[in-house]
C-alpha positions in Angstrom: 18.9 -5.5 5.3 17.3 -2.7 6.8 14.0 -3.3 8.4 11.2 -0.4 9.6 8.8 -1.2 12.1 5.5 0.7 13.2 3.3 -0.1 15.9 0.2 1.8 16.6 0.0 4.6 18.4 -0.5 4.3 22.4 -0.6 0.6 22.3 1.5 -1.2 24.3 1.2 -3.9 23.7 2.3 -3.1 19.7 5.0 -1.4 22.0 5.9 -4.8 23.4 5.3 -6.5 20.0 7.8 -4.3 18.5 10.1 -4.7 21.2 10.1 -8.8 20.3 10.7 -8.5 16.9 13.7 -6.2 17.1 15.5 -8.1 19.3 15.1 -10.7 17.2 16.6 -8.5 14.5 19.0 -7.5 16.0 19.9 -11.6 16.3 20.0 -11.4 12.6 22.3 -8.8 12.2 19.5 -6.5 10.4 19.2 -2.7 10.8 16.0 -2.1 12.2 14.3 1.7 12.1 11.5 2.6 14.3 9.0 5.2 13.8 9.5 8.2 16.4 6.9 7.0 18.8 7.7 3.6 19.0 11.3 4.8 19.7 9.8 7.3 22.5 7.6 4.6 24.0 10.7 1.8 23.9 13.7 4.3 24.6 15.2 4.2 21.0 15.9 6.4 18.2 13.6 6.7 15.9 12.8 8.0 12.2 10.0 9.2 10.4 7.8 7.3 8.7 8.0 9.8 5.4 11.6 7.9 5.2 10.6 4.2 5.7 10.9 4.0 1.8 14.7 3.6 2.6 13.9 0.7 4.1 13.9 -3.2 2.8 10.5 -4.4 4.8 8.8 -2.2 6.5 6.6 -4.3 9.6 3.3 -2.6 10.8 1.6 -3.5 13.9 -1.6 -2.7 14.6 -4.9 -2.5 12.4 -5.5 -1.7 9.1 -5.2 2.0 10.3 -1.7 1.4 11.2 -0.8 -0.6 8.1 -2.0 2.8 5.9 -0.2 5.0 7.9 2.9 3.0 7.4 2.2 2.3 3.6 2.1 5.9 3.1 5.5 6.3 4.4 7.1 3.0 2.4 5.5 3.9 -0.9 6.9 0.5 -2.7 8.6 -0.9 -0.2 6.9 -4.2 1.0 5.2 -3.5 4.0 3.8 -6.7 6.0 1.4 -6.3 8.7 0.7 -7.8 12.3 -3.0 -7.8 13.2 -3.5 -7.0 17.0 -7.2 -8.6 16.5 -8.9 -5.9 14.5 -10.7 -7.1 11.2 -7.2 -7.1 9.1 -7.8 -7.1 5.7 -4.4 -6.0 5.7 -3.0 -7.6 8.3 -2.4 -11.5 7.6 0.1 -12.2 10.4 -1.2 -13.0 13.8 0.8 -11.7 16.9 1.8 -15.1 18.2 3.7 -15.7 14.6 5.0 -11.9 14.3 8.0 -12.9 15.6 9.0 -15.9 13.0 6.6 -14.4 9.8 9.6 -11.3 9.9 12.6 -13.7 10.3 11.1 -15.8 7.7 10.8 -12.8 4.8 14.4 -11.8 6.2 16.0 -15.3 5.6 14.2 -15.1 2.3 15.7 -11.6 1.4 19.4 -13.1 2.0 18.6 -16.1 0.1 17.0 -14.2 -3.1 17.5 -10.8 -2.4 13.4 -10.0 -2.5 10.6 -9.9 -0.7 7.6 -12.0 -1.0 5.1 -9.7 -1.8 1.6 -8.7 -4.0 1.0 -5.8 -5.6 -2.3 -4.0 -5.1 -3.3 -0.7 -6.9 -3.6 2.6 -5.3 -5.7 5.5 -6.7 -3.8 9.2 -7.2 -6.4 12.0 -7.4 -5.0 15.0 -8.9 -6.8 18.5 -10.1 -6.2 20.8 -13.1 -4.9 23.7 -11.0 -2.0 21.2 -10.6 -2.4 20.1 -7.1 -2.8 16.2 -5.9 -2.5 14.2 -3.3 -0.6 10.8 -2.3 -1.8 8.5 -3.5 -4.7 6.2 -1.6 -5.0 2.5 -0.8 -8.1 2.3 0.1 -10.1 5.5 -1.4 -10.2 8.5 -2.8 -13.9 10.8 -1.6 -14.6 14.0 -3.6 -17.0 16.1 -0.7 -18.8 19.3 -0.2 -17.2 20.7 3.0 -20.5 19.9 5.0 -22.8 16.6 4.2 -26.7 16.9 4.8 -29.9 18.3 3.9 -29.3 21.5 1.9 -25.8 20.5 1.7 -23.2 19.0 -0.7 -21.9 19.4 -4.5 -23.3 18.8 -8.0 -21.1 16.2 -9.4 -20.3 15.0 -13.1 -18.3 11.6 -13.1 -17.3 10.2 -16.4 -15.6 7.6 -16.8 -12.8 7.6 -19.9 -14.6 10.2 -21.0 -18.1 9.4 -21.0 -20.5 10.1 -19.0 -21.9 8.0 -16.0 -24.0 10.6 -13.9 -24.6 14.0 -13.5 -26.0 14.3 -10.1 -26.6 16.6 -6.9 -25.2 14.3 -3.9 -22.7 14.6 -0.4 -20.4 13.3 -2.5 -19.0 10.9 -4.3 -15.8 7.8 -3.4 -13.7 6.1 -5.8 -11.9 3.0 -4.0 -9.6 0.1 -4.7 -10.1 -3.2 -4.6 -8.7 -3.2 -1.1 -10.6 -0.3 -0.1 -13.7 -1.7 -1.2 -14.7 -3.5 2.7 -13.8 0.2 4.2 -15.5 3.8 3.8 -17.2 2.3 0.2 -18.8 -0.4 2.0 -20.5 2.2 4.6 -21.8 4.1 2.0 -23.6 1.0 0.2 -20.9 0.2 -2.3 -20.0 -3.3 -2.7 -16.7 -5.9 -1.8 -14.7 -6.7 -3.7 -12.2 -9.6 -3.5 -8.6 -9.0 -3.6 -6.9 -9.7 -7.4 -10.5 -8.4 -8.8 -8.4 -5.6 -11.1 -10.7 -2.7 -11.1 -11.9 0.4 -9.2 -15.7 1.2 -7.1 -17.4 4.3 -8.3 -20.0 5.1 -5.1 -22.3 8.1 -5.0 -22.5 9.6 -1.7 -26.7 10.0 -1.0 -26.8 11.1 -4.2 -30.5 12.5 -5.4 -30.6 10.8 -8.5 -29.9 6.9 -8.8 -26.5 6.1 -8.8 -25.4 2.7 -8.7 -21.8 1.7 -7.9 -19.9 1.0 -10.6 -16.9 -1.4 -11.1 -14.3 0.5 -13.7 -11.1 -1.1 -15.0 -8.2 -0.1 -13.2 -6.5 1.0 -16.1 -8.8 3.4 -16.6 -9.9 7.5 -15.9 -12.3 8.8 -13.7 -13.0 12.4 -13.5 -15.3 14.4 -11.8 -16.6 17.7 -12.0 -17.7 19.5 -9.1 -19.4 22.2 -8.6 -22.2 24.1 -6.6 -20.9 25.7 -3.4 -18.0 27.6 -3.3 -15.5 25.0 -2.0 -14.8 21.0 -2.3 -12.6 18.6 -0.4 -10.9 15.6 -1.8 -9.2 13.2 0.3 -6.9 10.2 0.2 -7.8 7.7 2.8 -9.7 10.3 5.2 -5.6 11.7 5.8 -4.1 13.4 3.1 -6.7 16.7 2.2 -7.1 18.8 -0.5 -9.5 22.2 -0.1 -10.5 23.2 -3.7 -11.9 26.0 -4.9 -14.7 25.3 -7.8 -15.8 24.5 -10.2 -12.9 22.0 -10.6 -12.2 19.1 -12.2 -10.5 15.8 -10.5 -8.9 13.3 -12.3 -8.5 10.0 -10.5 -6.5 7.0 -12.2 -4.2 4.3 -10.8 -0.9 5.8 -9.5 2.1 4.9 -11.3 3.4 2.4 -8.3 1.2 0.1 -6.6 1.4 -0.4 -2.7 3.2 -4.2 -1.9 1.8 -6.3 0.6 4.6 -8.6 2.7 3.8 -12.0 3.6 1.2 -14.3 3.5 -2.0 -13.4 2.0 -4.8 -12.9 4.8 -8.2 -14.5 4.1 -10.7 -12.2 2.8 -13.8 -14.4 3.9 -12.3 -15.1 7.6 -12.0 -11.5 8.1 -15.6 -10.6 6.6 -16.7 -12.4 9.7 -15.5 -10.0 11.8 -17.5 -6.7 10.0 -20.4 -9.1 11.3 
């Protein structure tokens, strides 16, 4: 079994955390790969995390930041996350029980050759002069390249085709399920819970009313930008796409989910800590 670990950036003590848990891999005969700096901080090699999809489990360390990041580089591999006391929506596993939650889903892998795991939906935003992005856990924003007064795009969303708004606003953000308690819930969109299957339209100060909308999953939401002479769409604030307009943007559920490792973390507990 080959097992990937990331710990955030310039923490040590996700360093140190890190450090535990491949020790104890090492006890277990399991190939363990850490990102370059984790290696550089702990004096191993390391990989990068663009190859982690080579991996069995991949073990993030950190905050929900970290878990993103590390997701990006798994793609389907499970990834299970440690929370270092951040609000973790992602991160069920508490860094006293890091240590036994990895052996656990390692024992389980020899036993059954899997992963426990849930599959949650990630949004792929793609334009029609064939460019897109990877695909997003937690959202997908369509933006003018400055927000503000005097600023911003004129947007079109429909959704499967029809039309929702037609509206001059900063922009406008398309998020998962999972995504719902991040950028979406700054910009007055609402939570959802986790296993709710469907996506959150949410207009960006938009000058007509535009009230979030809840889409099926399954479903197609396009939006046609337009106004100044550039947009930007992004996937999960990283992964940036400068287009020229007007253009269309087509954002649907990507073809593979992101998998979740471990237990599932408790959405109510950790709305406590947005408080």
């Amino acid at each position: 079994m080959r097992v990937g670990i990331v710990a955030q950036r310039g923490n040590s003590r996700a360093a140190y955390l890190a450090a535990d848990v491949r020790e104890m891999l090492a006890g277990e005969d399991a190939e363990v790969w850490l990102d370059t700096a984790t290696a550089d901080a702990l004096d191993g090699d390391g990989h990068e995390v663009a190859e982690f999809d080579a991996c069995d489990l991949v073990v993030s360390i950190g905050g929900d930041g970290t878990f993103l990041f590390a997701a990006r580089g798994a793609r389907s591999t499970p990834v299970l996350g440690v929370n270092l006391g951040e609000v973790g929506f992602l991160n069920a596993v508490a860094p006293e029980d890091a240590v036994a939650a990895v052996r656990r889903e390692v024992e389980r892998y020899r036993e059954t050759d899997e992963v426990r795991h849930r599959e949650v939906p990630r949004a792929a935003a793609s334009g029609e002069r064939e460019w897109s992005l990877t695909p997003a856990l937690n959202e997908v924003v369509i933006q003018g390249d400055q927000r503000g007064h005097g600023r911003g795009i004129d947007l079109e969303v429909r959704v499967d085709g029809s039309l929702f708004e037609a509206t001059h606003a900063d922009g406008v953000l398309i998020a998962t399920p999972t995504g719902s308690t991040a950028y979406n819930l700054s910009e007055g969109g609402p939570l959802v819970q986790p296993g709710v299957d469907a996506f959150v339209v949410t207009g960006m100060c938009a000058e007509e009313a535009m009230p979030p909308l809840l889409t099926p999953v399954g479903g197609e939401v396009t939006v046609r930008v337009d106004g100044p002479e550039y947009a930007v769409v992004s996937s999960d604030g990283s992964n940036r796409q400068r287009v020229q307009t007007p253009e269309v943007i087509t954002v649907e559920a990507a073809d593979e989910p992101a998998r979740v490792a471990g237990p599932d973390s408790d959405f109510f507990q950790a709305l406590n800590k947005l408080k």
